[in-house]
C-alpha positions in Angstrom: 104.7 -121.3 -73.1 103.3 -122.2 -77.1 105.5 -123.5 -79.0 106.8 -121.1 -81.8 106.8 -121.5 -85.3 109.3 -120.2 -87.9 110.4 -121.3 -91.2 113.4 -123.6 -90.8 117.3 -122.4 -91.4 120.1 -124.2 -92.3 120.9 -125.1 -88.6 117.5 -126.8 -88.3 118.8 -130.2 -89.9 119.5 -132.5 -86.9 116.1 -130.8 -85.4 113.6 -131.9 -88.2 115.6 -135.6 -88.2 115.0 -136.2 -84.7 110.7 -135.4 -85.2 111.3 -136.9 -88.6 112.5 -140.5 -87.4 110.9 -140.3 -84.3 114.3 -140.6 -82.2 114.8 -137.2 -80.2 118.3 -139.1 -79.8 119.7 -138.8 -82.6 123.4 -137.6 -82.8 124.3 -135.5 -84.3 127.2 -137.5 -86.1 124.5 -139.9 -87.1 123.4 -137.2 -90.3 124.6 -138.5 -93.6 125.8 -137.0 -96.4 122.8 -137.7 -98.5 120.9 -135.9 -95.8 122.9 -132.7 -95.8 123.3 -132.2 -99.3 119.0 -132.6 -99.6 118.4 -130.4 -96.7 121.0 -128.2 -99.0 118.6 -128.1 -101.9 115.7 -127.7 -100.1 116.5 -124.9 -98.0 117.1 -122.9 -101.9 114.3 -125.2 -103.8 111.9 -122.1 -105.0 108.8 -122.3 -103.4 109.6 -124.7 -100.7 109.6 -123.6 -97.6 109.8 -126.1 -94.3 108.5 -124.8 -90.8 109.4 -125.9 -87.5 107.7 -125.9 -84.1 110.3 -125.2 -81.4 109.5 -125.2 -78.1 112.4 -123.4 -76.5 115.4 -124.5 -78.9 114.1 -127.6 -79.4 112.1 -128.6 -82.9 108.9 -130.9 -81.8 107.0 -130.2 -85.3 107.8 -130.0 -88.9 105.7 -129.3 -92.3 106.8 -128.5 -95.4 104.8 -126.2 -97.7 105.6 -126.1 -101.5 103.8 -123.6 -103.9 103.4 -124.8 -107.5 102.5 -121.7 -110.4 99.2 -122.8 -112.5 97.7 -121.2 -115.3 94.5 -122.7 -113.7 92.4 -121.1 -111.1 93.4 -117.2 -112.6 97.4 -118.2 -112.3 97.0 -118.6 -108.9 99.5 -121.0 -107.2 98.6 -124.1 -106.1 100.1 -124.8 -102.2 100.9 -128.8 -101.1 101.3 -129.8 -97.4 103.7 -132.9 -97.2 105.9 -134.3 -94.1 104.0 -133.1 -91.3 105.0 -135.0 -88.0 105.0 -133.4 -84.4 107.0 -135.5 -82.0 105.0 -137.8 -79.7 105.2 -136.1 -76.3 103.9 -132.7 -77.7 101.0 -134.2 -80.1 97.6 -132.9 -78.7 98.9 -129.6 -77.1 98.2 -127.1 -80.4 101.8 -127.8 -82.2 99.7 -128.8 -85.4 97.5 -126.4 -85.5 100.3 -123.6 -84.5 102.0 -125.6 -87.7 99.0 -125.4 -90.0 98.0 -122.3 -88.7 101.4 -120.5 -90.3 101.1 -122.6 -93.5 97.6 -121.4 -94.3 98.5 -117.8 -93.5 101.9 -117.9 -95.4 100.1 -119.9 -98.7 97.0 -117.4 -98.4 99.4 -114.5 -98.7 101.2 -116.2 -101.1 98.0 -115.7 -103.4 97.0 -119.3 -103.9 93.9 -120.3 -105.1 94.0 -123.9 -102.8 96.1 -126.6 -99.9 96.2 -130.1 -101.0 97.6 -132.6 -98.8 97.6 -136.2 -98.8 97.1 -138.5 -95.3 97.6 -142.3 -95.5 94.5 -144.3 -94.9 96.1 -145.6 -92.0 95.7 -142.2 -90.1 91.7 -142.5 -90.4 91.6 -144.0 -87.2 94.4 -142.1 -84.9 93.1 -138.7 -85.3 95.1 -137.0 -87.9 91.7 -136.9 -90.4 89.8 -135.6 -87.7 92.1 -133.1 -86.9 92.8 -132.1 -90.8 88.7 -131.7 -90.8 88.5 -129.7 -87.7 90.8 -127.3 -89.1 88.6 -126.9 -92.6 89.9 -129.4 -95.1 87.8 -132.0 -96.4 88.4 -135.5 -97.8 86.8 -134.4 -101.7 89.5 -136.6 -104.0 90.7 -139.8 -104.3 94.6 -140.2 -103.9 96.5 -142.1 -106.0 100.4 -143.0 -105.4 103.0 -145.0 -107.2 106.5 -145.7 -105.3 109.1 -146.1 -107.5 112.5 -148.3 -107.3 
């Protein structure tokens, strides 16, 4: 059976860690505080939405979608993809395009104008570029980032 996708719930937390950090493991004691209390914000952060990929009850993909208003582009919203991971054992078997798939529909009826996302360099050679172009992005900016203390 495909894996579903569904925007995440407050329940979701230990889920999205374990793809997150790459240790289906995890216990659930193991969440911290800090953790919690950002999962908190985000799951009422206006315009942030983050979507799992469960197959069964169990969260194998994650993606977060944020929306950003812009008087650019006739006021239409701007959509960013950031965080998306699917957990090793179910990459290649449709989970990130299932992922995408919901993103694109949800920012499209959402009204905006365009889906940015950024991929490390690092990824041009493991597949994740080529999959990004196969589903109709294309490399057309340079990326800039600055990590702060």
């Amino acid at each position: 059976m495909p894996p579903t996708v569904r925007p995440a719930g407050r329940d979701d937390l230990l889920g999205v860690l374990r793809v997150l950090q790459r240790d289906p493991g995890l216990a659930p004691g193991s969440v911290t505080d800090r953790q919690t209390a950002t999962w908190d914000r985000m799951m009422v952060a206006d315009g942030l939405t983050v979507y799992v990929a469960c197959a069964g009850a169990v969260v194998v993909g994650v993606v977060s979608l944020q929306t950003m208003p812009n008087l650019g582009y006739d006021c239409r919203p701007t959509a960013f993809l950031e965080a998306m991971v699917v957990a090793e054992p179910h990459r290649r078997r449709g989970v990130g395009r299932r992922l995408v798939a919901r993103v694109l529909a949800d920012a499209a009826e959402a009204g905006c104008h365009k889906v940015q996302l950024l991929t490390h360099k690092r990824h041009a050679t493991d597949g994740a570029h080529d999959f990004y172009r196969a589903l109709g992005f294309t490399a057309e900016a340079e990326g800039f980032r600055l990590y702060l203390p």
